[in-house]
C-alpha positions as protocol buffer text, in pm:
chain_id: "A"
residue {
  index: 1
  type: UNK
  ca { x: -12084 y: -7670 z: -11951 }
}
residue {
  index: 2
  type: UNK
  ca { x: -12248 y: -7493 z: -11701 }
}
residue {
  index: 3
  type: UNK
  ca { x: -12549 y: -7355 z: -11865 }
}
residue {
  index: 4
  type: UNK
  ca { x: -12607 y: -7688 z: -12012 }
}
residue {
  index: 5
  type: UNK
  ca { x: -12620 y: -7828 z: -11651 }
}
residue {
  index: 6
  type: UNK
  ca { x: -12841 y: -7522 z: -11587 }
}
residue {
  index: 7
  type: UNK
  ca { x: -13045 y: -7576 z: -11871 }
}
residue {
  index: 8
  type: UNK
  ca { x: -13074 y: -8005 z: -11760 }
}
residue {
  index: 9
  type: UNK
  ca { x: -13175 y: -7880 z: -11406 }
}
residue {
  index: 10
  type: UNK
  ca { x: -13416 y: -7620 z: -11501 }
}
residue {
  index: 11
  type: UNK
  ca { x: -13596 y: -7919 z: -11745 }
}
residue {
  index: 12
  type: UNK
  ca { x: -13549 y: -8172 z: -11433 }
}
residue {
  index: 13
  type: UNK
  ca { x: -13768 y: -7945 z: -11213 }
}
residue {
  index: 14
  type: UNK
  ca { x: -14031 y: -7835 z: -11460 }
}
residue {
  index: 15
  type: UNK
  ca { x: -14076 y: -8232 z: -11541 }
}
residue {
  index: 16
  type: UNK
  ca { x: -14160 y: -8330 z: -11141 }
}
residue {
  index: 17
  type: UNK
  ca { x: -14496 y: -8174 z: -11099 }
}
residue {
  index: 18
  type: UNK
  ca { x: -14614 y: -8396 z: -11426 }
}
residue {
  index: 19
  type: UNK
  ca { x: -14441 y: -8716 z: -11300 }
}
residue {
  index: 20
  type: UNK
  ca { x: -14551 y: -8663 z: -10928 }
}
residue {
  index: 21
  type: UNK
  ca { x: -14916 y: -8631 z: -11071 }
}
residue {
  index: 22
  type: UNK
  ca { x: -14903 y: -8915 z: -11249 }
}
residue {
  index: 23
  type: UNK
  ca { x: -15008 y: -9092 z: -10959 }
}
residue {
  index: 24
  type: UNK
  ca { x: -15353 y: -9097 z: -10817 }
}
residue {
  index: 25
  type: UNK
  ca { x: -15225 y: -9031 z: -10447 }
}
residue {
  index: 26
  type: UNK
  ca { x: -15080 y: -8673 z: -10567 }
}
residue {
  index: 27
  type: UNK
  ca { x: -15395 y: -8602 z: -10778 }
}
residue {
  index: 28
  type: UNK
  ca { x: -15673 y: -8656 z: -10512 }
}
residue {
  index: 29
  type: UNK
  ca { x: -15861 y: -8379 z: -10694 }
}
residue {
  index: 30
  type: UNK
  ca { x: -15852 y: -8533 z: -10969 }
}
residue {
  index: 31
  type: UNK
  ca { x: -15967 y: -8853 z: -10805 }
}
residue {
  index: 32
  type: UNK
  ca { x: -16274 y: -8722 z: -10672 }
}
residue {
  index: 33
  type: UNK
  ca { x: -16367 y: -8564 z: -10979 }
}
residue {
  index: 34
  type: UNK
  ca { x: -16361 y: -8899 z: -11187 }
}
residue {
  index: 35
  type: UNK
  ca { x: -16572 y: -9072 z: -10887 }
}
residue {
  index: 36
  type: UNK
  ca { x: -16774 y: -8783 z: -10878 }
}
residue {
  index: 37
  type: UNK
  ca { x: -16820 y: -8797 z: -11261 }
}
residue {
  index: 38
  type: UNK
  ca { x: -16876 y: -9148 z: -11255 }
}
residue {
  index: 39
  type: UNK
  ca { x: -17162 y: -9113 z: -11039 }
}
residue {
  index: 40
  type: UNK
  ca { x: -17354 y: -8836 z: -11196 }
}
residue {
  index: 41
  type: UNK
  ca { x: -17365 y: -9084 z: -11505 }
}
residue {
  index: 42
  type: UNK
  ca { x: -17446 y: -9415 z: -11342 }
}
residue {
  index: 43
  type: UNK
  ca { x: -17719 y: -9175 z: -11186 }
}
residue {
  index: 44
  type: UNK
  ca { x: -17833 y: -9035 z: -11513 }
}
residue {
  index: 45
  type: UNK
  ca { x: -17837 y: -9385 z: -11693 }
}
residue {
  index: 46
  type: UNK
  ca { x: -18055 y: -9510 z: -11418 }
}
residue {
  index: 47
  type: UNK
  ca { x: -18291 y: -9245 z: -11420 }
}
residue {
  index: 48
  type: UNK
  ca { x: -18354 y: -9194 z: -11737 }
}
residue {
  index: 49
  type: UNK
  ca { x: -18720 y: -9335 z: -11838 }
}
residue {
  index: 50
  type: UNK
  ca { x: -18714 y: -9315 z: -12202 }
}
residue {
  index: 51
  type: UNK
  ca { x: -18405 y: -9631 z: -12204 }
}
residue {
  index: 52
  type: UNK
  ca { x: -18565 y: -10014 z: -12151 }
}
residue {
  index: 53
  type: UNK
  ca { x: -18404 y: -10216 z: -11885 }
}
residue {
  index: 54
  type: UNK
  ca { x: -18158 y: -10381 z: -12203 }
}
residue {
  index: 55
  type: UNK
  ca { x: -18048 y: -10019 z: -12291 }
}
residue {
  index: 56
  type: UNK
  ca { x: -17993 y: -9941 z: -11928 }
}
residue {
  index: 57
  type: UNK
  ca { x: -17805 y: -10214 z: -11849 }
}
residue {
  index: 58
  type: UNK
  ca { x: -17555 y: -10184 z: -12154 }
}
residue {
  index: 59
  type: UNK
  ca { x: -17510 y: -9823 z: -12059 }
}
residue {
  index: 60
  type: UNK
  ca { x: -17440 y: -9924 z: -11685 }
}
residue {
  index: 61
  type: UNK
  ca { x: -17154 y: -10166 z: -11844 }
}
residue {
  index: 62
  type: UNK
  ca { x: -16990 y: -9895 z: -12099 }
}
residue {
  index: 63
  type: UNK
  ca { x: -16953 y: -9651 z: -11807 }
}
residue {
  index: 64
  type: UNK
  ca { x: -16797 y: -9926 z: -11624 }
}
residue {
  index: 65
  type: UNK
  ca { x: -16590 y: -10101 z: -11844 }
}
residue {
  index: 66
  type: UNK
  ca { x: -16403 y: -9773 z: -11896 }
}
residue {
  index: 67
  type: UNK
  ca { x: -16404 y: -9716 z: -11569 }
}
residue {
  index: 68
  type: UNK
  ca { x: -16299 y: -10030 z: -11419 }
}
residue {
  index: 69
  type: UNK
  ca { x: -15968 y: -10190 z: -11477 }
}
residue {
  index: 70
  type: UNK
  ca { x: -16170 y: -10557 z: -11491 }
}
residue {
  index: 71
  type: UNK
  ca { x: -15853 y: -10770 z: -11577 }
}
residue {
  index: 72
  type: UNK
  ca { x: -15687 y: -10624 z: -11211 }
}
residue {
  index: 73
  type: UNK
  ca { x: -15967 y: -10722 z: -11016 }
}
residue {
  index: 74
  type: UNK
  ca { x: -16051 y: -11075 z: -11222 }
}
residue {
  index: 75
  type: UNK
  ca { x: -15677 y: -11140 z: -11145 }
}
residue {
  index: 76
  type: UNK
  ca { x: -15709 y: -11018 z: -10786 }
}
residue {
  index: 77
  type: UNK
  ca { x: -15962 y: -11260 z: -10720 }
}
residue {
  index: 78
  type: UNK
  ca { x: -15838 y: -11539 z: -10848 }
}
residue {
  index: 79
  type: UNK
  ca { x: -15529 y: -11527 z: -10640 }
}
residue {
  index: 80
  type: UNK
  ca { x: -15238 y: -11783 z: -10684 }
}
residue {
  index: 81
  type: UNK
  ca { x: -15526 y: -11989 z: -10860 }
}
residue {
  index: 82
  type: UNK
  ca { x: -15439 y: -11769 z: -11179 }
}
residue {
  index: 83
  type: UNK
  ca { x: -15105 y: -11848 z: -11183 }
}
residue {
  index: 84
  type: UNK
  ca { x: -15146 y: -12210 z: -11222 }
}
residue {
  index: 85
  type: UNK
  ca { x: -15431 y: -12180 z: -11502 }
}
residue {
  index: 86
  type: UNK
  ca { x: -15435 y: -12286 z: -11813 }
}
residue {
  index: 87
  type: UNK
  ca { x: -15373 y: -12064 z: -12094 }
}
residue {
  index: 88
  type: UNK
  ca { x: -15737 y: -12170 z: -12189 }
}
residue {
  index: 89
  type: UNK
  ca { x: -15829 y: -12148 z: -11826 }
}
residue {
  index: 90
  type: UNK
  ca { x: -15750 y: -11791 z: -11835 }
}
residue {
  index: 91
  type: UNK
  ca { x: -15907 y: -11675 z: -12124 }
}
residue {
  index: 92
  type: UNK
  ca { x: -16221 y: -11827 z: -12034 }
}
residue {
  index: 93
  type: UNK
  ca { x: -16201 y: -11678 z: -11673 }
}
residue {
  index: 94
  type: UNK
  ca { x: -16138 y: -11342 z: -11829 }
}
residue {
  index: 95
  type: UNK
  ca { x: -16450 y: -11339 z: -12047 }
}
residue {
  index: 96
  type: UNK
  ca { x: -16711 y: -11470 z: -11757 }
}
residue {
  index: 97
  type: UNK
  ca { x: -16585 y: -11185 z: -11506 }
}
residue {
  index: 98
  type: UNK
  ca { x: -16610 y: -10922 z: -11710 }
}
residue {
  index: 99
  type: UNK
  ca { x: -16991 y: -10994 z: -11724 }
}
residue {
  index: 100
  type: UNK
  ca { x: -16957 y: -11078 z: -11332 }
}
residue {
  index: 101
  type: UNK
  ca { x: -16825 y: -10819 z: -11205 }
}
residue {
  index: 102
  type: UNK
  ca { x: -17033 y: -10530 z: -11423 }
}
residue {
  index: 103
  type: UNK
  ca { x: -17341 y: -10807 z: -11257 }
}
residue {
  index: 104
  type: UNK
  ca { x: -17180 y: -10718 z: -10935 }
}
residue {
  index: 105
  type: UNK
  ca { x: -17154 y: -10349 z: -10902 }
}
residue {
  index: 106
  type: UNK
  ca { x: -17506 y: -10328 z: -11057 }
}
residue {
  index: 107
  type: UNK
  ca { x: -17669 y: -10553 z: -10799 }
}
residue {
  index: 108
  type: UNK
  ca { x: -17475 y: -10410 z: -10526 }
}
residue {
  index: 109
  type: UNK
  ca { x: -17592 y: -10064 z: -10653 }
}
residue {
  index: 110
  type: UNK
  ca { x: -17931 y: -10148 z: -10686 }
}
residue {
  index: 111
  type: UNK
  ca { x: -17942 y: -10346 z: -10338 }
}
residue {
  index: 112
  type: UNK
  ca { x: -17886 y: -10047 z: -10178 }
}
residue {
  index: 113
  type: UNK
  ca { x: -18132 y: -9818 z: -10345 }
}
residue {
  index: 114
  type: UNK
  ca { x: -17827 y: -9542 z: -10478 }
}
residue {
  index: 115
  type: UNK
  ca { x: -17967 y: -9247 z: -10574 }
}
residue {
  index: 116
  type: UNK
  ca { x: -17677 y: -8996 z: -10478 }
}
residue {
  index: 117
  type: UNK
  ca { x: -17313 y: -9011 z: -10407 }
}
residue {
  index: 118
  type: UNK
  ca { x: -17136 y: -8744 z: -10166 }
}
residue {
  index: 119
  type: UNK
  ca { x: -16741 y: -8733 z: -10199 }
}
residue {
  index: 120
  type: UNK
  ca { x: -16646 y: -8730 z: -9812 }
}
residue {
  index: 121
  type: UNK
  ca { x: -16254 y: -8738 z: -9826 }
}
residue {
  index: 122
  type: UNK
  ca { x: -15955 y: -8950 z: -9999 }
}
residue {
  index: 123
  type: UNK
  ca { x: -15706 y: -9155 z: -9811 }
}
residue {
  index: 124
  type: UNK
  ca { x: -15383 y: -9315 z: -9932 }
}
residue {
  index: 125
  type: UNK
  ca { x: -15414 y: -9656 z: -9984 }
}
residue {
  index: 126
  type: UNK
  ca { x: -15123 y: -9889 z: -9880 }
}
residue {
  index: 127
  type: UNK
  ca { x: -14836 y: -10005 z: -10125 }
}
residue {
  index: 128
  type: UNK
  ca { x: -14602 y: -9826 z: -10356 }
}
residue {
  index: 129
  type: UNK
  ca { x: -14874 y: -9787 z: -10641 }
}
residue {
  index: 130
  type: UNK
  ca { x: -14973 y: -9455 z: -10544 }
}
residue {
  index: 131
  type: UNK
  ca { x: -15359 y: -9570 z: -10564 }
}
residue {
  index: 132
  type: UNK
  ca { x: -15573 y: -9358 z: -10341 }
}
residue {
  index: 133
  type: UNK
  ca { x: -15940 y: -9410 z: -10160 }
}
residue {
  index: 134
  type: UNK
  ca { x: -16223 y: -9159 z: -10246 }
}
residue {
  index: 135
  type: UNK
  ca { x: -16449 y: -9226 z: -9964 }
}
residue {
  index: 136
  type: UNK
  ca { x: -16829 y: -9164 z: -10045 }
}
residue {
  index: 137
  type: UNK
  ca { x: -17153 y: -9171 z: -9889 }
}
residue {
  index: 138
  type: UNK
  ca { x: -17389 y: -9331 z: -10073 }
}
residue {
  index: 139
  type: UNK
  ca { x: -17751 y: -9181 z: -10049 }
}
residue {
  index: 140
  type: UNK
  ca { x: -18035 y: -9420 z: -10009 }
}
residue {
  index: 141
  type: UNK
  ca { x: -18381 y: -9409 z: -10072 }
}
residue {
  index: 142
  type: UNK
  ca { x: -18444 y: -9588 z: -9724 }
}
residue {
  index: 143
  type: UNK
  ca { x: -18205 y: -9602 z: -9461 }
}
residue {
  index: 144
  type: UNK
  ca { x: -17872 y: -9420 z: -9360 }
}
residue {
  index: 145
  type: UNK
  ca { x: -17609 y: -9365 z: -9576 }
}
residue {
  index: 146
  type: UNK
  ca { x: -17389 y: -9575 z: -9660 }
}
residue {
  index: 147
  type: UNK
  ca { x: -17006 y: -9574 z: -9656 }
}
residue {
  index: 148
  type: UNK
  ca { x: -16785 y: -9701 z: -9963 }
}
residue {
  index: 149
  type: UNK
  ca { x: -16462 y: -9647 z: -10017 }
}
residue {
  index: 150
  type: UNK
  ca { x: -16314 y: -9619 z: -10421 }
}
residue {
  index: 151
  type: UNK
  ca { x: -15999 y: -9769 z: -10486 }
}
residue {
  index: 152
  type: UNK
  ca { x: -15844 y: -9532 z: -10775 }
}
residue {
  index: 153
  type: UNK
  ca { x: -15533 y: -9550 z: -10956 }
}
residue {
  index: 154
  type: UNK
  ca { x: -15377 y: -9322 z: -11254 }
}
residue {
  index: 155
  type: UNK
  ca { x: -15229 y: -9451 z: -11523 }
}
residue {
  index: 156
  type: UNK
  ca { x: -15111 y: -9241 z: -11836 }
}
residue {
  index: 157
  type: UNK
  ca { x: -15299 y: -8963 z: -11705 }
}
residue {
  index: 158
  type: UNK
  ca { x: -15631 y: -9190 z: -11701 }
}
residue {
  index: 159
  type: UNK
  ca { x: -15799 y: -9325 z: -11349 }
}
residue {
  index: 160
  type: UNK
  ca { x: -15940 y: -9621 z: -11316 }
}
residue {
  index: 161
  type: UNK
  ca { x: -16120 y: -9818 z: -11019 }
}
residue {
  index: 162
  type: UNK
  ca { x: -15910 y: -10097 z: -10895 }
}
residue {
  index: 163
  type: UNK
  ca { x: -16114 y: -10188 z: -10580 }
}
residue {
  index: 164
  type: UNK
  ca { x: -16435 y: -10123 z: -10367 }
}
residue {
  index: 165
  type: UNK
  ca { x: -16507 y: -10156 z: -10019 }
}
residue {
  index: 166
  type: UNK
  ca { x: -16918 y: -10122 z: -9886 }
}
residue {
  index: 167
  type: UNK
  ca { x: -16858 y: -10046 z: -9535 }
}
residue {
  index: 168
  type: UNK
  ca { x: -16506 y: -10211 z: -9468 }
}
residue {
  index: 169
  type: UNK
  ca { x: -16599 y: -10501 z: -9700 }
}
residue {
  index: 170
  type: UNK
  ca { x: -16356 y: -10534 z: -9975 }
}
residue {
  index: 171
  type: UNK
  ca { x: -16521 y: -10666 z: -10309 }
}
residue {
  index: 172
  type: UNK
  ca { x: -16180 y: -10825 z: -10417 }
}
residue {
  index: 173
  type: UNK
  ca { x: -16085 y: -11008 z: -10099 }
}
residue {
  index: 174
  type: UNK
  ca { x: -16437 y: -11123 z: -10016 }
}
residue {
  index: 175
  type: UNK
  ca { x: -16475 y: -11250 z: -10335 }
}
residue {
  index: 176
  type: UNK
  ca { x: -16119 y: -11394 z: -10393 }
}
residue {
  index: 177
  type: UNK
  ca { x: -16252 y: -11599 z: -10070 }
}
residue {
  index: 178
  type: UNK
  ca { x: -16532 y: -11725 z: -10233 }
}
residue {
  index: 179
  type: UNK
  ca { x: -16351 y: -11805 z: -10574 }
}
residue {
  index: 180
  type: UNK
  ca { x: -16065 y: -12026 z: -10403 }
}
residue {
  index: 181
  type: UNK
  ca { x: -16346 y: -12214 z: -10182 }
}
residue {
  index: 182
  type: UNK
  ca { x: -16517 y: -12280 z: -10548 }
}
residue {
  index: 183
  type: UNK
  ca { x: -16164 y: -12441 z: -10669 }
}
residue {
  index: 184
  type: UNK
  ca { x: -16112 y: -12627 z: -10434 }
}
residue {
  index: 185
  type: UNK
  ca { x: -16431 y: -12770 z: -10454 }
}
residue {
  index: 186
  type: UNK
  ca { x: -16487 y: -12766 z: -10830 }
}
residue {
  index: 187
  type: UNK
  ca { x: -16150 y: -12685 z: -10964 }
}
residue {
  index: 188
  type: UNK
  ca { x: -16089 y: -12396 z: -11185 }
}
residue {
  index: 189
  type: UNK
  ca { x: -16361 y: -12493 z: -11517 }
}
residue {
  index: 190
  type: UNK
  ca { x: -16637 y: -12513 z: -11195 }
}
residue {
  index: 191
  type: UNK
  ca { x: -16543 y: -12195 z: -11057 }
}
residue {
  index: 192
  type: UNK
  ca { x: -16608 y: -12048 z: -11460 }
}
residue {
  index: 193
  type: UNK
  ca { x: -16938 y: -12244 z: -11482 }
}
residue {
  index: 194
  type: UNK
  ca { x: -17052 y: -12083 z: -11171 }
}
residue {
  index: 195
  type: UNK
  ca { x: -16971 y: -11734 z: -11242 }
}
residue {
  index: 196
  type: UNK
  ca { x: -17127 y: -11813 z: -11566 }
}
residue {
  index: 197
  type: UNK
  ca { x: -17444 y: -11877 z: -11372 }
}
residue {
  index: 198
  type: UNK
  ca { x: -17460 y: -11576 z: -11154 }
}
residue {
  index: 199
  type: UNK
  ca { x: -17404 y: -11344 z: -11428 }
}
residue {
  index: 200
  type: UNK
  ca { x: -17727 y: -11515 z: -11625 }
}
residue {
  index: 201
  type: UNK
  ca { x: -17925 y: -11525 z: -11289 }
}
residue {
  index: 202
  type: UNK
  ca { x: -17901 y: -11164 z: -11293 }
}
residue {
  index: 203
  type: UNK
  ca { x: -18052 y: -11129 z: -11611 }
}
């Protein structure tokens, strides 16, 4: 009996490390690397001169889709509003943000001229989800840097971005402002029309 409970304990330690790393916050190294990663392509996509602007922008939205856990954020935003959906509602909702928020981080990205990315440091980020920030500096072609912070989780060994922040301001809460102003003023079907609409402004 006692070298089986030997035996148990010795597989009970060995197991930790790979459960304990299973969360972004206690694979930081790992966190910068995917940001890292994710930069060096978004930077290759957009400097490459042989792709049109159609090619570039479905490359810019592969790298992200994997990248980005869109259903998180889309339900972020929404708020309580997504709770009292439709079934309908939802769907709908689900297919217009995916185009907005790929729309987003490309005209965020290309407001502020990006051209390089420089990994500064990682800080928890609040909660019991283990998520972690990989703050960057984001190199300009004009101007200072700027500051933005990654929100990264891990999940079954993959990371994903759950969140941004451009110098303190947070793309989820800032927009989940802007989405509940829209439904209260134009109900939930508005609110899809109109992120409809930005996406195809973009264009």
């Amino acid at each position: 009996m006692k070298k089986i409970a030997s035996f148990l304990a010795v597989l009970w330690v060995a197991a930790m490390p790979a459960v304990a790393q299973d969360k972004a916050v206690d694979d930081t190294r790992g966190a910068i690397e995917f940001i890292e990663g994710l930069a060096s392509e978004t930077i290759a996509v957009w400097s490459d001169s042989k792709v049109t602007e159609a090619e570039r922008e479905t490359a810019f939205r592969a790298i992200f889709e994997q990248a980005t856990d869109i259903s998180l954020l889309a339900r972020g935003m929404l708020g309580r509003h997504y709770r009292t959906a439709t079934a309908e509602q939802r769907d709908r909702y689900m297919q217009a943000m995916s185009d907005y928020i790929i729309t987003e981080f490309d005209k965020r990205m290309t407001q502020i001229g990006f051209r390089e990315l420089e990994v500064i440091g990682t800080k928890p980020a609040s909660g019991r989800n283990g998520h972690v920030f990989v703050r960057t500096e984001v190199q300009r072609d004009d101007g200072e840097p700027i500051l933005a912070d990654w929100r990264v989780r891990k999940k079954s060994g993959e990371f994903q971005i759950v969140n941004l922040e451009f110098e303190g301001i947070n793309l989820m809460i800032t927009n989940r402002d802007v989405f509940s102003s829209k439904v209260k003023d134009v109900g939930v079907d508005g609110l899809i029309d109109w992120l409809k609409d930005q996406s195809d402004d973009a264009e």
